[in-house]
Each structure stands twice: as C-alpha cells, then as structure tokens.
N, C-alpha and C positions, 0 to 999 in steps of 0.2 A: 449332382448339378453339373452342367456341360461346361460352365464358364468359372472356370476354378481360377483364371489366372490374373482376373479382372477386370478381363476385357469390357466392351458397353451389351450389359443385357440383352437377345438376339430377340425376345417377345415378353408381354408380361407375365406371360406365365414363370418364367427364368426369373425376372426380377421378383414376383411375391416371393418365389421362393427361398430368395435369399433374403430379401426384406423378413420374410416368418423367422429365418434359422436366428437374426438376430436379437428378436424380443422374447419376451418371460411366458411362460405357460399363462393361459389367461384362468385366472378366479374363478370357483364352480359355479359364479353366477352367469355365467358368459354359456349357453346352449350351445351357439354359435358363430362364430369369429372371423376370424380374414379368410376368404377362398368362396363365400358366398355372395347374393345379390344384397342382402342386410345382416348386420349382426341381430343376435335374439338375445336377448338381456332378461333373467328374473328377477323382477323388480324387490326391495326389499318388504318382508310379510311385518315386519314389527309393527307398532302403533308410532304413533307419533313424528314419523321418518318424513321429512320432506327431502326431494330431488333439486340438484344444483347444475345449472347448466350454462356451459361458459363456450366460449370462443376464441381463439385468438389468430394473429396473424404475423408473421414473419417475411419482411422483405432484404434482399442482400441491398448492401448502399444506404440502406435504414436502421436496420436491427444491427447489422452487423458488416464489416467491411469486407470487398471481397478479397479472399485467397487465405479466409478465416479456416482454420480448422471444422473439419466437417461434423466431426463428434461434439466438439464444445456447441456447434448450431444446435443438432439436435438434441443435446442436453436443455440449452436454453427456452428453445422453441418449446419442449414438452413442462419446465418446470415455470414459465413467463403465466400460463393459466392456471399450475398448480396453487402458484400467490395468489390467486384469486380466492380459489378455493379454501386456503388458509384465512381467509381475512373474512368469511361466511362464518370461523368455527366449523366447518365440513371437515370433510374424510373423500381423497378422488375415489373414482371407479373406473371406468373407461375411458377413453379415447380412440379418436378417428382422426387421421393427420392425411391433409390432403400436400402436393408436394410436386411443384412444379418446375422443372427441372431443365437445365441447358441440355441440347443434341449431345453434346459433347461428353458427357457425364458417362463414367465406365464404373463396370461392377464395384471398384474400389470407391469411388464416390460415394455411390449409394448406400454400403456395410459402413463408410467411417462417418455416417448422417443417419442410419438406425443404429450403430454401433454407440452412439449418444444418447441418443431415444430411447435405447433399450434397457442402458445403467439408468436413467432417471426411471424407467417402469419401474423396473426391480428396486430402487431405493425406495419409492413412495406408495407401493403399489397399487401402480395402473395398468390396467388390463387393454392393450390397444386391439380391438378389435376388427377392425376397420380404414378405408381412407380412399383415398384417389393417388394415382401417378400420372402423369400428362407430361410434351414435352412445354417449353416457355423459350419465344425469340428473343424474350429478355433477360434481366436477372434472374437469378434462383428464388422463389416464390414459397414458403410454408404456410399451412392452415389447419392450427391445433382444434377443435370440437372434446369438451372432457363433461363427465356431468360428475359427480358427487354427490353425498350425503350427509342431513346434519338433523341433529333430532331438534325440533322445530322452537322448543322452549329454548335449547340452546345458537341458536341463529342468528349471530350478529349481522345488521345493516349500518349504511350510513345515515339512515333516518331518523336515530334514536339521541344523537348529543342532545343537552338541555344549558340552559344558559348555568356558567358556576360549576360545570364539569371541569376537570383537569385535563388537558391536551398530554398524551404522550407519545412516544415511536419504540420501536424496540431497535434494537441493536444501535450501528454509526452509520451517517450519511454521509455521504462525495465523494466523488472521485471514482465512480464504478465504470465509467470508458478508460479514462486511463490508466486505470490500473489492471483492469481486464475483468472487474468480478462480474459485471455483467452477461460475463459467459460462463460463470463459477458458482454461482450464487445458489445458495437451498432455501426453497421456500419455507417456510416458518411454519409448516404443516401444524406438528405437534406442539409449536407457541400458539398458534392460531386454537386448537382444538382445547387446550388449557382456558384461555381466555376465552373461550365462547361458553364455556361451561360456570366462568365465574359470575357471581351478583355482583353488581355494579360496573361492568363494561356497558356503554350505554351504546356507542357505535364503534364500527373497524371497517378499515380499509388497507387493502396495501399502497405502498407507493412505488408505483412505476414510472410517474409523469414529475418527480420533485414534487418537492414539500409544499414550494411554491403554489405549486395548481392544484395541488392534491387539497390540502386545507381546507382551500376555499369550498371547493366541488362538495366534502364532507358537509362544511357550512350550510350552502345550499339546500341543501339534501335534509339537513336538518332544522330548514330555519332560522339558523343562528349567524351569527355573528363570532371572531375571537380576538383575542391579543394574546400574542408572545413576544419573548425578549428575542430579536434579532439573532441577539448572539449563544442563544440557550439551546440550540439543537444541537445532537452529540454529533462529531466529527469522526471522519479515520483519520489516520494520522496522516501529514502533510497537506491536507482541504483547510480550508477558508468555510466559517458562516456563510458564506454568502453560496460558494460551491455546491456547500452540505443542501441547501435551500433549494437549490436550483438543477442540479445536473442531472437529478430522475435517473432510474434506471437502480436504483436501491433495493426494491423487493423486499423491506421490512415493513410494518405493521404499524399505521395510523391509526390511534383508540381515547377512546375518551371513556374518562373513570368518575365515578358519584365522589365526592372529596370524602364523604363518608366512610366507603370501602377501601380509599387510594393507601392508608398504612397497611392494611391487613391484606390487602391484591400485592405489593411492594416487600411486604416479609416473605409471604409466600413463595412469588417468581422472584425472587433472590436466593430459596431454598431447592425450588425445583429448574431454574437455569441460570446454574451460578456464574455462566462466563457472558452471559446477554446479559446486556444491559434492557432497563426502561427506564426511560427519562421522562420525568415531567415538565414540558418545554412552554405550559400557557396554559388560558383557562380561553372555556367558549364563554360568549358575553349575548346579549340579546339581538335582536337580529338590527335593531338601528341604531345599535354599537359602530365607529366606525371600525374599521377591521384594521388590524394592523398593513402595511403596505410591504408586501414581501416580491421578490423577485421570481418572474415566473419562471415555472420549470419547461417539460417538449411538450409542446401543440403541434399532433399532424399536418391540423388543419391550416396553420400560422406559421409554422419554421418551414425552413427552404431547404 
C-alpha cells in the first residue's frame, strides 16, 4: 500500500485497502465481502432459524464528543447494534458500516476507527462485509446495518410481559458518559443468548435510552402497565437512583420473568455468571394500572 505513513488516502481504492487489512477474515458463510457491488451471504440451511436485522447510527457531538478516540468510536459504533442483537436472544453475522467522514481525515484516522471496528468483530464475531466511505462538510457521521440469528422458539420480543411478571436488568446502571463506559461497554451477547433459550423470560430489551424510557416503551409494546421501587435499580458506584433511571447509555438487558420460573432462572444465572448481577426491580401490572412516574431517560426527538 502507497500511503504507509498516514497520510489522507489518494483514492478509494487505497482506503478499502487499508480499511480490509484492518478487520477479521469473514465466516465461510460470506461468498463474498468487501471489494465488490454486494455482499453474498449463505443464508443459514437449519430449520427453525429466523433472520435478525438491525441498524444503527452514530453522530459525533451525540454519540460521542469530538477529539474522542477513534478506536473506542468504532468499538462502540459496531457493539451499540450488537445489544440489540443480544436482547433478541440472537447470535450477530454481518455487518455493513457506512461512514462519513471529514476532508481532513488521514490514513491514521481511518485504521484508529476500523482498528476499533475490527477488535469488536473479532470479539463477537462479526463478519463486515460491506459499507460505504463518503466525504461529510459536517461532523463525523457512522451507519452500522448487522443482521443475526436466533432459532425462532428461542426469540425474545418486547411483546410478551403479562401483568404479575417480575421486572428485572442485568448488571449496574449510571453513570456511563462520565465515566466513559459508553465507549467500553460488551454487549450481553452470551447473557442475552442464555435467557432467550430459558422458559419463563417473557420479554427483553436492551437499555440504551434509560430505564426511564426504556420501561415504559417495553410496557407499551406489551400492553401493560408497571410499578417499581424508585430506589430498587442496581447502581455503579458513585450514581444516584435517580442517575441509574435516567442517564441511558447502559447496554444491559431489560427482561421480565414468570415469578414462577424467577427462583430457578436466579440460581441458574448466579451459576453460569457469577460476577453479573440480575436484579428484580418490580412487577409489570395491567395496563390501567397507573404506572409508576419515573424520570426520563434520551429522546432524539426531545433533548437538545
């Protein structure tokens, strides 16, 4: 490659190619991968497999501040859908990362933003097959596209809480801007893939938006109605209830359990991940229950 010393890429041919050197051989399911008009994908032959297809987006001055480390971006950028992914009970596969980019951005930009992208393939594996480069007279601009797998009996939604379910989260909330995990954080792949396989998880979701908006959105979605104690969601150390509620940006796992199953799901995931926590924070209630009044968490559409 001509531009070894990190100068700004001379064509895109020079950039895929240092964009390729940085990510993981793709899966033998991938025919065909980055360098052509489409990827070709072999779909999986099992029975019972349904397909998971997600999206996400990434703005600088939103997701993340500028003069943010370029690697922790695309760390986060690729693992922000992989919670998604977890919170189905799935397994990722691909991805397509489109990625729009200031003039100004030199070979070393681009390697310390797939140099990110490429530890989180390799950790989860995801096979990036694909994406777009373009320049942007604005901010730095990211566009994750992933799809996944989950065999269909095991596929958790938000549609399934029932009134008399127990609310729980997995791991601590607040505090994820200022402390930075935001940019740190593993998706709950293999907690996610555990509970979608178990009886009595009745819905999941992750929480990206606080507990605050997240809850409710599940509620909806389910019909229901809930009450929790205020002060009952797990904290990291130094957050506030109220922080824990609110701040979003957590990437653990909102689930509602049958109270039935909730001793023998609680011995189990105390057996198979002993340093996560789940906490049961509330029960879902009928849908003209009033709902308990919680602090909301980020709205795109609503915060400034």
């Amino acid at each position: 490659m001509k531009n070894e010393k990190g100068g700004r890429p001379e064509s895109e041919a020079e950039l895929l190619e240092l964009i390729s050197a940085s990510l993981p051989r793709p899966s033998p399911d991938v025919l065909t991968g980055i360098g052509d008009d489409c990827a070709v994908i072999r779909p999986s032959a099992a029975k019972g497999i349904v397909q998971l297809l997600k999206t996400d987006a990434l703005v600088e001055g939103i997701h993340f501040a500028s003069g943010t480390r370029l690697d922790l971006v695309g760390w986060k950028a690729l693992c922000r859908p992989l919670s998604d992914i977890a919170a189905m009970g799935g397994t990722p596969r691909q991805a397509v990362i489109t990625v729009a980019a200031p003039t100004s951005w030199k070979g070393s930009h681009w390697k310390a933003l797939y140099r990110g992208i490429g530890k989180a393939a390799r950790a989860f594996g995801v096979s990036v097959v694909g994406g777009e480069t373009v320049r942007s007279p604005g901010p730095c601009f990211l566009s994750v596209t992933l799809t996944g797998e989950v065999e269909k009996k095991h596929l958790k939604l938000r549609s399934g809480a029932r009134p008399g379910d127990f609310i729980c989260v997995t791991g601590r909330l607040g505090g994820s801007l200022k402390s930075g995990r935001h940019l740190r954080f593993s998706p709950r792949l293999d907690e996610g893939r555990w509970l979608g396989a178990e009886r009595g998880i009745t819905a999941m979701m992750d929480l990206s938006d606080g507990l605050g908006s997240d809850l409710p959105k599940l509620a909806i979605e389910s019909g229901t109605s809930f009450t929790i104690a205020p002060e009952s969601p797990p904290c990291h150390r130094g957050c506030t209830a109220r922080e824990a509620l609110s701040d979003g940006e957590d990437y653990e796992l909102l689930l509602t359990i049958t109270p039935s199953r909730w001793p023998s799901i609680m011995r189990r995931w105390s057996a198979h991940f002993p340093r996560i926590p789940l906490t049961c924070i509330g029960r879902m209630t009928a849908a003209d229950f009033p709902p308990t009044p919680l602090p909301s968490g980020y709205d795109h559409l609503r915060s400034q």
